[in-house]
VOBA-1610 file (N, C-alpha, C; in pm, whole numbers, padded with zeros to 5 digits, always signed):
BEGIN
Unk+00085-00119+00000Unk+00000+00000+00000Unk+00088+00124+00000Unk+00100+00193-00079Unk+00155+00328-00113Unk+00118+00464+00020Unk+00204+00536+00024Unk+00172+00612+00140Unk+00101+00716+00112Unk+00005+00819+00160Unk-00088+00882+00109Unk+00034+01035+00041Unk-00024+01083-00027Unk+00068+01166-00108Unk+00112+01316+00052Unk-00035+01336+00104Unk-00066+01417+00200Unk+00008+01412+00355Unk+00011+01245+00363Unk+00093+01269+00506Unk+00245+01236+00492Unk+00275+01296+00597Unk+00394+01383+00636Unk+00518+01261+00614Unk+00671+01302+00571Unk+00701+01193+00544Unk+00818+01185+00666Unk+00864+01064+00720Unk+00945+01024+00811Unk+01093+01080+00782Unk+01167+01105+00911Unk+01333+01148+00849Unk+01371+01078+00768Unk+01368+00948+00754Unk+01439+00854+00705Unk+01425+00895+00550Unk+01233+00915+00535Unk+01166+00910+00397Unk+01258+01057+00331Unk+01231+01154+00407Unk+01336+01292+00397Unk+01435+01293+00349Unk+01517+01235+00404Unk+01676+01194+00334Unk+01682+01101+00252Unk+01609+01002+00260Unk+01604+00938+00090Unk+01538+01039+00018Unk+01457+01099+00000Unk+01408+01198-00130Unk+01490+01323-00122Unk+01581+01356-00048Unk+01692+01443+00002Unk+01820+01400-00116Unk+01844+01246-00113Unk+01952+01192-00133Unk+01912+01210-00307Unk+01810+01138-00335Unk+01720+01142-00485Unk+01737+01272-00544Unk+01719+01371-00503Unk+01683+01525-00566Unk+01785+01524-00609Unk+01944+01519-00485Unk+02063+01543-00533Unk+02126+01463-00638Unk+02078+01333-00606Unk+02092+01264-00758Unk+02040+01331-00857Unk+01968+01341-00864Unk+01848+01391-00994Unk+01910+01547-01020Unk+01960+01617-00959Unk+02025+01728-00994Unk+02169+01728-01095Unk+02232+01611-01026Unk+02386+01599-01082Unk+02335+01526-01231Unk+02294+01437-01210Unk+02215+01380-01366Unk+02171+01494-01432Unk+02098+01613-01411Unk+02044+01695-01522Unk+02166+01761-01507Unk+02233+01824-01480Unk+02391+01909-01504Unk+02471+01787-01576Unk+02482+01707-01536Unk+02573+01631-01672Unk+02511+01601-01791Unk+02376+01610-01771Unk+02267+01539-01906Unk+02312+01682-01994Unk+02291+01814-01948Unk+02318+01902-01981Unk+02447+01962-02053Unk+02509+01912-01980Unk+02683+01917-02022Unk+02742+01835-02144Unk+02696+01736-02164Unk+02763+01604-02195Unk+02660+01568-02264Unk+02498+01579-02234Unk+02409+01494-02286Unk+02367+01322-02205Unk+02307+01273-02237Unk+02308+01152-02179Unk+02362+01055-02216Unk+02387+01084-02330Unk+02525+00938-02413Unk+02650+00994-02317Unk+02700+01106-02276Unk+02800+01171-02295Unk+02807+01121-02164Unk+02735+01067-02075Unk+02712+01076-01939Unk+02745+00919-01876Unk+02828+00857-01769Unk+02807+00747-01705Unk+02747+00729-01563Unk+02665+00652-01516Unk+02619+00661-01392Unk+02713+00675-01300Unk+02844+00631-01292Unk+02954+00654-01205Unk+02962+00816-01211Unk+02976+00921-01353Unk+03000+01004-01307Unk+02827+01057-01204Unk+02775+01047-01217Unk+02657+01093-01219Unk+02685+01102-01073Unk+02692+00981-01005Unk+02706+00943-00847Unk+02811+01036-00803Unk+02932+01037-00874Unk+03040+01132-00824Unk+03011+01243-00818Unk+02923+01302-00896Unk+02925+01455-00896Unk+02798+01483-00771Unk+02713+01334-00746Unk+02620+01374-00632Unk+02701+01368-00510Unk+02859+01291-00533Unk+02842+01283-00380Unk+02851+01131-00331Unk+02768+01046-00401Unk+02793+00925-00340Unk+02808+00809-00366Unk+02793+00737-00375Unk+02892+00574-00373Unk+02794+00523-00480Unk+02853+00435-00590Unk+02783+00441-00744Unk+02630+00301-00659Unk+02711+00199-00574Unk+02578+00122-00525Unk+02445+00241-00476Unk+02495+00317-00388Unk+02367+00419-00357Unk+02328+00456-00514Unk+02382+00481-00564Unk+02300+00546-00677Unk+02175+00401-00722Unk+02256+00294-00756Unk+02151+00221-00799Unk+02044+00146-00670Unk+02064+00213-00567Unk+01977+00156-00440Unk+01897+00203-00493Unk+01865+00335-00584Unk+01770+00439-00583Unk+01705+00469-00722Unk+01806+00429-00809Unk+01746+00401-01002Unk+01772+00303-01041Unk+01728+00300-01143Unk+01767+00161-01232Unk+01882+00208-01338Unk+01909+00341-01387Unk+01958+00406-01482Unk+02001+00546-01489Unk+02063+00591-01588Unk+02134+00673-01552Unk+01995+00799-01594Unk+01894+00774-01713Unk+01815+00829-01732Unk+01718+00847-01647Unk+01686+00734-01571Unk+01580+00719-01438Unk+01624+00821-01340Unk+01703+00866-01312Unk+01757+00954-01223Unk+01742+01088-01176Unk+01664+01158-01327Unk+01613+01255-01356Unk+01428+01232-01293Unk+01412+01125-01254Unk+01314+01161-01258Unk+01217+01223-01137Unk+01265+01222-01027Unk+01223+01357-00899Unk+01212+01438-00899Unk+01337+01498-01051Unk+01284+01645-01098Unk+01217+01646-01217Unk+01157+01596-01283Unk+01086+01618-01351Unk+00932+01564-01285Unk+00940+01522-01156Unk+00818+01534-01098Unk+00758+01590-01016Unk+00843+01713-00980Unk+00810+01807-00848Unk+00745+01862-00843Unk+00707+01959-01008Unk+00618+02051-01040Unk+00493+01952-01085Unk+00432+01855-01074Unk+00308+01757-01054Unk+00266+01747-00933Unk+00388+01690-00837Unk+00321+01685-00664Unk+00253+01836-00596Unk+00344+01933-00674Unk+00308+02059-00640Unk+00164+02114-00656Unk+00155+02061-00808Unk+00025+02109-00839Unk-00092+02038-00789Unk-00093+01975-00721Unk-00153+01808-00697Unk-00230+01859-00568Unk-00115+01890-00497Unk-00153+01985-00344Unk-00191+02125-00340Unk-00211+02188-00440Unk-00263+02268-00509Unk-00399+02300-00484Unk-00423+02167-00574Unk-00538+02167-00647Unk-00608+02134-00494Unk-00554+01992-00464Unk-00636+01937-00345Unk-00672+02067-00169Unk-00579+02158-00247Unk-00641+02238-00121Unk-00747+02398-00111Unk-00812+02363-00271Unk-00875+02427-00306Unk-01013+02471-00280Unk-01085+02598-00268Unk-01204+02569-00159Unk-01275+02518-00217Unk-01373+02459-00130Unk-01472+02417-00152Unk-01551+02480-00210Unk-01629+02405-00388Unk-01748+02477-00448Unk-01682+02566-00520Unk-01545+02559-00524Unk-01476+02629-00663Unk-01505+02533-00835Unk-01568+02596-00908Unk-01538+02501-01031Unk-01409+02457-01065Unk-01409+02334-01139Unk-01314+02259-01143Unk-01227+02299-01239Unk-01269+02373-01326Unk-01183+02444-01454Unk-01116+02541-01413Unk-01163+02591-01307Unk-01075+02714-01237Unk-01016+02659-01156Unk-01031+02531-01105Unk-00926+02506-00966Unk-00865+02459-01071Unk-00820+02370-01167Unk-00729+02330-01210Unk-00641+02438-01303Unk-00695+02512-01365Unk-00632+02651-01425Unk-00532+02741-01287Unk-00574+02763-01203Unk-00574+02823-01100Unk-00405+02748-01025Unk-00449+02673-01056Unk-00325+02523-00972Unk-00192+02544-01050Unk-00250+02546-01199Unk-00148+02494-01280Unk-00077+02614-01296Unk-00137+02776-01301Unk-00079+02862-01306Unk+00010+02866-01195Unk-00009+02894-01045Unk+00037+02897-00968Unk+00174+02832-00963Unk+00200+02673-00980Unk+00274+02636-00994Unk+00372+02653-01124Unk+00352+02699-01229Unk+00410+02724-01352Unk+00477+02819-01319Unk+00396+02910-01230Unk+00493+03069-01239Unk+00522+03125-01055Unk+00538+03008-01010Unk+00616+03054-00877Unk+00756+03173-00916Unk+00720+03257-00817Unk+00792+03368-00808Unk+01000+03295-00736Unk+01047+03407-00760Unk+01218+03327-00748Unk+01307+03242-00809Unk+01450+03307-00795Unk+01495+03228-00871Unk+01512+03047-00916Unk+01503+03048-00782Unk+01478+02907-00770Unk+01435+02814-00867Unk+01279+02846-00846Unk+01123+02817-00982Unk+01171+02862-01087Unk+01230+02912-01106Unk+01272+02948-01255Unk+01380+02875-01302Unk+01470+02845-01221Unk+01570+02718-01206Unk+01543+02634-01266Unk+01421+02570-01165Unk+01371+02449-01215Unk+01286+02413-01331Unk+01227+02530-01362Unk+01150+02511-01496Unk+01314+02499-01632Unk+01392+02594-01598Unk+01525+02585-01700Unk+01582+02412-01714Unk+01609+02355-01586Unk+01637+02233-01567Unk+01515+02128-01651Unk+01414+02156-01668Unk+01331+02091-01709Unk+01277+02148-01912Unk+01344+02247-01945Unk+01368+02299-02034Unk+01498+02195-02117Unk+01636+02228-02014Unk+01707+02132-02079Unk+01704+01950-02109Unk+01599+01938-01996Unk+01579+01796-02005Unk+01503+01726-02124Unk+01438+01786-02114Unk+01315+01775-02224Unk+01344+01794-02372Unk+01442+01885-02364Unk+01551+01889-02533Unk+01651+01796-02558Unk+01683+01748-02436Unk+01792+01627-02434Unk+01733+01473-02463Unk+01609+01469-02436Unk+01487+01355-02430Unk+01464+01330-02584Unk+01435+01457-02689Unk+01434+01450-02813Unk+01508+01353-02875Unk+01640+01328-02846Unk+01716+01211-02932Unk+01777+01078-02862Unk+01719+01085-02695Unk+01727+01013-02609Unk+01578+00917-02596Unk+01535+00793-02649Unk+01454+00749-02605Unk+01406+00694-02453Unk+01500+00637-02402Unk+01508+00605-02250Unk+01517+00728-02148Unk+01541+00869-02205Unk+01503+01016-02150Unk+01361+00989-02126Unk+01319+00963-02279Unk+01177+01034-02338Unk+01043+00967-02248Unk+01115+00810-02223Unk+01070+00701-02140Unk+01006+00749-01975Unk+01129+00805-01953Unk+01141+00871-01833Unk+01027+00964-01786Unk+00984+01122-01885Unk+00944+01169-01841Unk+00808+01109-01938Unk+00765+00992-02012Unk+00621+01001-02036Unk+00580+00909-01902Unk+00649+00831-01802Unk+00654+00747-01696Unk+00589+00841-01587Unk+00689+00964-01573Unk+00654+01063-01446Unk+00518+01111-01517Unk+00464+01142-01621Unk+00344+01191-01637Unk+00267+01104-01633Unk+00252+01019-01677Unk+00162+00866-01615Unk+00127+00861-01513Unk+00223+00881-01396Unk+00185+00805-01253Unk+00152+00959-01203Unk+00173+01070-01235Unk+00108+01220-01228Unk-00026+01221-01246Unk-00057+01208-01346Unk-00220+01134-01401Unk-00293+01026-01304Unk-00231+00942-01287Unk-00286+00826-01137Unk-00302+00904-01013Unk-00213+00964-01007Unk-00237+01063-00861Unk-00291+01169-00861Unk-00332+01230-00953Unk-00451+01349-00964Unk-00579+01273-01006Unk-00603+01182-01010Unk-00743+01112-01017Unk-00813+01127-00897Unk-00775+01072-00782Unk-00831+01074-00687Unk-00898+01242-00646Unk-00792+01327-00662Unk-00789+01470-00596Unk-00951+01528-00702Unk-00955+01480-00773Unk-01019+01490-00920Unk-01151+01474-00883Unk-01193+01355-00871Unk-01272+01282-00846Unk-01311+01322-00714Unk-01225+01377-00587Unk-01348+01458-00489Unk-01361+01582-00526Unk-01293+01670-00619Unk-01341+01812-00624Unk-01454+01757-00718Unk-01455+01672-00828Unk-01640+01655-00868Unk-01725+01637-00845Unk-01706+01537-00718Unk-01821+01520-00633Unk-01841+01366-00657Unk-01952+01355-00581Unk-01970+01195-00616Unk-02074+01176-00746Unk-02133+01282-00760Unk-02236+01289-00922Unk-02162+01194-01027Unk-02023+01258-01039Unk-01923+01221-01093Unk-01872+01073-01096Unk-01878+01012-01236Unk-01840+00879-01263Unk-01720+00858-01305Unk-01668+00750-01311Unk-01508+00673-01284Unk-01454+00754-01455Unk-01544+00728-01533Unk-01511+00761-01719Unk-01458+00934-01681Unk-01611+00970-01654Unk-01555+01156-01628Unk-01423+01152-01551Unk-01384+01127-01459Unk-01302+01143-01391Unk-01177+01133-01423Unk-01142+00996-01505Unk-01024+00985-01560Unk-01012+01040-01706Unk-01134+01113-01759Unk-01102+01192-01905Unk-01010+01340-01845Unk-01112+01338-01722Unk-01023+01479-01663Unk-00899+01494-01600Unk-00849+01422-01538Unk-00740+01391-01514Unk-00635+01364-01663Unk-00689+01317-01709Unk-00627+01254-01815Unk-00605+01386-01914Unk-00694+01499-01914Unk-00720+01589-01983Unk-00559+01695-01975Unk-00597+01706-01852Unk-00501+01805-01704Unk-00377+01797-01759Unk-00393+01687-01722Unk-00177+01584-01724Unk-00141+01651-01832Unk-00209+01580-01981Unk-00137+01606-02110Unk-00136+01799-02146Unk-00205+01870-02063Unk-00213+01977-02118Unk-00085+02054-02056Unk-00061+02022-01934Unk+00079+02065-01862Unk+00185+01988-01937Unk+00149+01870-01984Unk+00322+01806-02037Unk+00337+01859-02187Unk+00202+01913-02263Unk+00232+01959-02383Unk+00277+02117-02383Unk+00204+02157-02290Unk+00256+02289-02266Unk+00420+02301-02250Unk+00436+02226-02172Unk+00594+02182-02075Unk+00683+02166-02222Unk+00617+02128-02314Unk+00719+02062-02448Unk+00740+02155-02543Unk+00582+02216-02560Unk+00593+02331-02649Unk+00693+02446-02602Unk+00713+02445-02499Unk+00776+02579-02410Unk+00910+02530-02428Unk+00969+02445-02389Unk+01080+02368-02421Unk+01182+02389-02536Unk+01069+02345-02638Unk+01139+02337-02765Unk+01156+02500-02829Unk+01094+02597-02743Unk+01109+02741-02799Unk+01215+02790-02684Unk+01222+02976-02753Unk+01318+03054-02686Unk+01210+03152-02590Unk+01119+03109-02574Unk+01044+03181-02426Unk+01098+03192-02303Unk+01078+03271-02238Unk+01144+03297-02132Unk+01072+03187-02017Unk+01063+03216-01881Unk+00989+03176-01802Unk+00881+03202-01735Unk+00885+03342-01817Unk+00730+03390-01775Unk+00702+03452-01884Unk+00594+03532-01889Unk+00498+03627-02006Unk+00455+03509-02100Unk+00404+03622-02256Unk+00390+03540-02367Unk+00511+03393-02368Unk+00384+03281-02388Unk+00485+03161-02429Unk+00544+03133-02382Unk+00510+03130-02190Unk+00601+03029-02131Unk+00496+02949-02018Unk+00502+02872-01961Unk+00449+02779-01925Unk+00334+02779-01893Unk+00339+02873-01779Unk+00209+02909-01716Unk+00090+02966-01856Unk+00178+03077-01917Unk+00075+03094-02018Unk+00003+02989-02133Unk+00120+02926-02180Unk+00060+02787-02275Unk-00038+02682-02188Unk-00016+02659-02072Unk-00119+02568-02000Unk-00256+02667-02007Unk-00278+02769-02000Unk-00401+02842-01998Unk-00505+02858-02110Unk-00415+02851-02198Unk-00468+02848-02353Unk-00507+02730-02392Unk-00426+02573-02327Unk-00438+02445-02343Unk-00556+02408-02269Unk-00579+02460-02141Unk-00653+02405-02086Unk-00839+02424-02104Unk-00809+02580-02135Unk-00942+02679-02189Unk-00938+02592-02336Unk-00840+02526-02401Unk-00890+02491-02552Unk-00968+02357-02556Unk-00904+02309-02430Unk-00974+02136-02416Unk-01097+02195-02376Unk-01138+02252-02315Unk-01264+02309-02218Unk-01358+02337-02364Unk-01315+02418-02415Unk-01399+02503-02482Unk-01442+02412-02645Unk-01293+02276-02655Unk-01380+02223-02753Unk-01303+02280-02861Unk-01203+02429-02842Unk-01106+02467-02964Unk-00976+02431-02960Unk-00935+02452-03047Unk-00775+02440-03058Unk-00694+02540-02925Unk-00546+02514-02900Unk-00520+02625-02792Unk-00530+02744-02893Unk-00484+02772-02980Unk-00462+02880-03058Unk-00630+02965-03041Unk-00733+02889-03110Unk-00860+02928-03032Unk-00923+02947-02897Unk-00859+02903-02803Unk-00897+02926-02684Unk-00908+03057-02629Unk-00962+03097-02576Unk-00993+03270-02545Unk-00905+03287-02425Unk-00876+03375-02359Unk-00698+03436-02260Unk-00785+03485-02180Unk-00905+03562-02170Unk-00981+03606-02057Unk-01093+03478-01986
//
């Protein structure tokens, strides 16, 4: 049984997802550097810090490694969404979520969207990259079902539920790609937060994003 996404996680759990990030950091700076051909899991471990067995206590691969950060901005939005008031429509809590998290203020968030910029261009000629992050959006999609499914209510059937979820996911990871593969910055016209708004109003509305209305 999986632990609830919501409760609190143990020191132990801490420093393993402590230990992971820093993996997952040194992997995108060498993926970056070098690329992922260019890259060996030994260095990967060296540049985190620790002993090449820890590394594989914790991936299977040198591409798998990346993947904590390319899932942070999902858990984020996830808790987001789930702490949204009550009797908000669902098009706005999820618009609402996804902005928020797209365009956190600091350098930091902007960091991490860059890190996930380079990843995602490196994934292009990397299939076992590409593997990687359609994996983290998968199990992103499984875990916003539930959150999903109580902001609809119980009216709401198992089909609706997972079209919407299902809807959500792909509109942040296409956004995430389209933004990627351009020279947008990290905020304004054409960068994340804004392409999810247009994506999400276009699924809604039944148009293309390009048709989707901005107000």
């Amino acid at each position: 049984m999986s632990r609830p996404e919501n409760q609190p996680l143990s020191l132990t759990e801490r420093r393993k997802a402590a230990t992971q990030l820093d993996i997952a950091h040194a992997a995108a700076e060498l993926f970056t550097e070098r690329g992922p051909d260019g890259t060996t899991a030994e260095e990967i471990a060296g540049r985190a810090g620790v002993a090449l067995r820890t590394f594989y206590r914790y991936f299977r691969n040198k591409q798998d490694a990346v993947g904590p950060l390319l899932s942070a901005g999902g858990a984020d939005w996830r808790e987001l969404l789930a702490a949204t008031e009550p009797g908000t429509p669902l098009p706005r809590a999820l618009e609402a979520a996804a902005v928020a998290t797209l365009s956190r203020p600091g350098e930091a968030a902007a960091e991490a969207l860059r890190w996930t910029r380079g990843l995602l261009r490196a994934a292009q000629d990397d299939p076992a990259l590409r593997a990687v992050w359609y994996r983290v959006n998968q199990e992103s999609e499984e875990q916003l079902l539930p959150v999903v499914a109580q902001l609809v209510g119980p009216d709401a059937d198992d089909l609706e539920a997972r079209l919407i979820a299902a809807a959500a996911t792909d509109a942040i990871r296409i956004s995430l790609e389209v933004w990627a593969a351009s020279d947008a910055d990290v905020s304004g016209p054409g960068s994340p937060a804004d392409l999810v708004v247009r994506a999400l109003r276009g699924a809604r509305t039944g148009h293309g994003a390009a048709g989707a209305p901005t107000e």
